[in-house]
C-alpha positions in Angstrom: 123.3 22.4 38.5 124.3 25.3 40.8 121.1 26.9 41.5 121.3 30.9 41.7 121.0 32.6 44.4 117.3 35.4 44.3 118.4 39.2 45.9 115.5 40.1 47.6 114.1 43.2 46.8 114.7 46.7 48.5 111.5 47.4 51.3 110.1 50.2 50.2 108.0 50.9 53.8 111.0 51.8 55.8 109.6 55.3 55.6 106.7 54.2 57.8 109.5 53.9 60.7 110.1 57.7 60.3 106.7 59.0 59.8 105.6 56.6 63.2 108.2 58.9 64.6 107.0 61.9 63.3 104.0 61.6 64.5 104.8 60.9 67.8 106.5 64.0 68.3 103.8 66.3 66.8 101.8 64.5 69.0 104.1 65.7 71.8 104.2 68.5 70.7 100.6 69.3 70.6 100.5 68.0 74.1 102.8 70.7 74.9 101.0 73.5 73.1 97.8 72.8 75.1 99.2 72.7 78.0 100.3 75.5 78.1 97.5 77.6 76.1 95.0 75.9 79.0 97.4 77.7 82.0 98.0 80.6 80.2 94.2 80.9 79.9 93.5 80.6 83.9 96.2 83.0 84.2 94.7 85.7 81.9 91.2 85.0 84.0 93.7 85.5 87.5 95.4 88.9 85.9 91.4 90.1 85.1 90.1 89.2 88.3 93.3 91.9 89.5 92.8 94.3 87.1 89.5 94.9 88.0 89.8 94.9 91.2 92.8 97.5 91.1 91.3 99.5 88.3 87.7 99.6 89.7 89.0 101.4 92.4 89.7 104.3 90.4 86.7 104.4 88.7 88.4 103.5 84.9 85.4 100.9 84.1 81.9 102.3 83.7 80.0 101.7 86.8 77.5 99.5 84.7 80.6 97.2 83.4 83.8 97.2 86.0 84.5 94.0 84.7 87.5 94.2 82.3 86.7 92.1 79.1 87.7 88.2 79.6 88.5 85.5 77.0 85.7 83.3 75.5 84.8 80.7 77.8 86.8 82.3 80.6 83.7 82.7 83.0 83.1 79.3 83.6 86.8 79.1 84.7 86.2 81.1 87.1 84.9 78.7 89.7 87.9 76.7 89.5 89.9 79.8 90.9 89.9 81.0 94.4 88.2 84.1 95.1 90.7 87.4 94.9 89.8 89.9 97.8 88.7 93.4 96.3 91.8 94.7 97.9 95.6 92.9 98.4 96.9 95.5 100.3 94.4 94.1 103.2 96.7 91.4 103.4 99.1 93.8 104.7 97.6 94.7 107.9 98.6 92.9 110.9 95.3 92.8 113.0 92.8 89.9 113.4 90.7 88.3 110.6 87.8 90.4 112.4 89.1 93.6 113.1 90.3 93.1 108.9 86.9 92.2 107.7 85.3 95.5 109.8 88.0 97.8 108.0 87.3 96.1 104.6 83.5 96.7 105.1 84.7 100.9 106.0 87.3 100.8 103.0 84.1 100.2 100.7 81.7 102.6 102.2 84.9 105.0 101.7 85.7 104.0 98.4 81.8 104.8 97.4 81.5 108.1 99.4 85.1 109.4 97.6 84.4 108.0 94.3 84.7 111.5 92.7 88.4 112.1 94.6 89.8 108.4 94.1 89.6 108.9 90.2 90.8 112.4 90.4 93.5 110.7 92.7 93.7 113.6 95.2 92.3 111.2 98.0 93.7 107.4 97.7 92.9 104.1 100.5 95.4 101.7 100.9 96.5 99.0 103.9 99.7 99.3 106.2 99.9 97.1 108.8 98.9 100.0 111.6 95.2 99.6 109.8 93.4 101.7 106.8 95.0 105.0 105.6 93.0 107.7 103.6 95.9 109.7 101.9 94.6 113.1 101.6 97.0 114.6 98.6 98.6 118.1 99.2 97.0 118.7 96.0 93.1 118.8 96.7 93.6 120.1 100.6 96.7 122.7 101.0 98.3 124.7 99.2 102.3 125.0 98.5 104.7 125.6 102.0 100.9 126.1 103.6 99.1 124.7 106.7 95.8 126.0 106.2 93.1 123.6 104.4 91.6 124.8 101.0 87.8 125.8 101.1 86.9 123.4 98.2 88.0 120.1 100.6 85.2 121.0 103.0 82.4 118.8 101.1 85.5 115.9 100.8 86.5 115.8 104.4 82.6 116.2 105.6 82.0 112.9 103.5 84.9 111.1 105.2 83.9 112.7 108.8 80.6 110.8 108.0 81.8 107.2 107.6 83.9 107.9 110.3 81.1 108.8 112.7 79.4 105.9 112.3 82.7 103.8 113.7 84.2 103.3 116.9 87.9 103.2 115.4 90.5 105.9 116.9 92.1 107.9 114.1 95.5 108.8 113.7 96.2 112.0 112.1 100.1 112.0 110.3 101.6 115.0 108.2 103.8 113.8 105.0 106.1 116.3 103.0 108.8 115.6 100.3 112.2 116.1 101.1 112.4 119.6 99.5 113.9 122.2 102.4 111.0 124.7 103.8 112.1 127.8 105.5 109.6 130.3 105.9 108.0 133.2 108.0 105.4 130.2 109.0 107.7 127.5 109.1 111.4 126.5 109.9 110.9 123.0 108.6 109.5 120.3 107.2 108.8 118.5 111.0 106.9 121.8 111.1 104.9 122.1 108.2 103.9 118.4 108.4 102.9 118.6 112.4 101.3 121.8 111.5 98.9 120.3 109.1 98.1 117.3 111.2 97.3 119.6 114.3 94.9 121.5 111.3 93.0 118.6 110.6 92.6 117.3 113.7 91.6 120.2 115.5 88.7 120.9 112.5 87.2 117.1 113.1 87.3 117.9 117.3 85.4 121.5 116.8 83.8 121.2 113.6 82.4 117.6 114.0 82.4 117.2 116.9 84.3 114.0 117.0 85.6 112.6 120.2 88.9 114.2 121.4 90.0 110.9 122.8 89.9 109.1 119.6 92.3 111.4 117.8 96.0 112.0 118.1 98.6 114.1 115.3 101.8 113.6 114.0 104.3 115.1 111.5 107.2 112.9 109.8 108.5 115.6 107.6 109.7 113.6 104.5 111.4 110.5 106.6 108.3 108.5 105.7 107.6 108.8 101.7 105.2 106.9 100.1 106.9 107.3 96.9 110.5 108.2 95.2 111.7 111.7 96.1 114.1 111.7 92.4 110.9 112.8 90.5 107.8 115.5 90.6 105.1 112.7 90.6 106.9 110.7 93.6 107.5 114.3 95.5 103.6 114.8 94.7 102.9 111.8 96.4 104.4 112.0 99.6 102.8 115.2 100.2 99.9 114.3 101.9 98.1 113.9 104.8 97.3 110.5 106.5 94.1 109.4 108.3 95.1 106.4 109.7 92.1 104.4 110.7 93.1 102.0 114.0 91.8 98.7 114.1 89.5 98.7 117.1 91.1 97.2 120.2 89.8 93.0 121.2 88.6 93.6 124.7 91.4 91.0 127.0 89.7 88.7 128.9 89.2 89.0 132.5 91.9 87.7 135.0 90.9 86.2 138.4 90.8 89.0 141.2 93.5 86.5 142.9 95.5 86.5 139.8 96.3 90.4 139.0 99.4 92.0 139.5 100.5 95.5 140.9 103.1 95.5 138.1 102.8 99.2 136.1 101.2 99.5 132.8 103.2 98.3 129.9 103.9 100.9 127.4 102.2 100.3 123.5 103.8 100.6 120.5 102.9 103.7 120.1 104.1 105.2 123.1 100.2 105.3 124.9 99.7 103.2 128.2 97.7 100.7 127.6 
């Protein structure tokens, strides 16, 4: 007798296959999601440490909190993360790690003594690679087409004649205009106006405060070196201004042999001062 043949029945946990699948790739993506939610989180704690240290400068945080508000749990991140300087710019400047750290150590005293003027933003510190510039802004010290400093800068420019007293660093004194065209009974130019007002400045810190001729020297670039964008008011704004450039002081050279020195001239600096 021909024995029938039994059709096995239908498996009804082939949807296990699929949901093993599933889960892998929620699992995935979870992966993913924290992952990235843990480097976006030591990036927000990066961008506070920069905003504050950009923003305190200008005196938007109260001075009993300067610290910008920072995630939950974001301050014990911070130890993980290398230590921002208060100021990039610094990297900017092209003199030795000591001659950087004594112009950081002035650039706070500054920054404490001008408080009033940095958050007003008629004075402003920044790096170039010469050394640490005090912008004084047309604004707070001259007036319009004028050479002549305003009486209400005398109490800002005796604060920065302090710090500076207490320095051995030469100054050099540079007068910034926009590139709008001056022609006046005072003034032909621009060259003029901007020499003009460095010779001003310069000649109030020799006989006023007594500060050392030989540290000093004047300048005036018209508008051929602009901070900012001459196409708009706030850029023109910017680049009139006076600079106090604040020279790194000079590393002593060592000593040659007696036997060793030559009768060659004196090579001429960057600047065009024998050295």
């Amino acid at each position: 007798m021909r024995q029938k043949k039994t059709r096995s029945a239908p498996s009804h946990e082939r949807w296990l296959v699929s949901y093993a699948d599933f889960v892998t790739m929620m699992f995935a993506v979870f992966v993913v999601l924290f992952a990235s939610a843990h480097s976006d989180h030591r990036r927000q704690v990066k961008m506070a440490a920069a905003m504050r240290a950009a923003f305190s400068r200008l005196g938007v945080f109260p001075p009993e909190s300067r610290v910008p508000p920072l995630p939950l749990g974001a301050a014990s991140s911070l130890s993980l993360l290398p230590v921002l300087p208060l100021d990039d710019g610094a990297s900017e400047f092209a003199g030795t790690p000591s001659q950087r750290a004594g112009l950081l150590a002035l650039k706070k005293r500054l920054e404490a003594a001008l408080a009033p003027e940095i958050r007003r933003r008629t004075v402003a510190l920044h790096f170039t690679r010469d050394g640490l510039v005090i912008s004084l802004m047309e604004i707070g010290f001259f007036d319009s087409g004028s050479a002549a400093l305003k009486p209400g800068s005398a109490a800002t420019i005796r604060r920065i004649v302090q710090q500076l007293q207490s320095v051995p660093n030469d100054l050099r004194i540079e007068g910034h205009t926009d590139d709008v065209p001056i022609h006046s009974a005072l003034f032909a130019s621009n060259w003029e106006l901007s020499t003009a007002r460095a010779t001003t400045l310069a000649e109030l810190l020799i006989q006023g405060y007594a500060l050392d001729p030989a540290r000093l020297s004047a300048a005036g670039y018209a508008q051929y070196h602009p901070a900012a964008s001459n196409a708009d008011a706030a850029g023109r704004a910017r680049n009139r201004r006076v600079d106090v450039v604040i020279l790194p002081v000079a590393v002593p050279a060592r000593r040659r042999p007696a036997e060793g020195r030559s009768n060659a001239l004196p090579r001429v600096g960057a600047h065009g001062y024998f050295r």
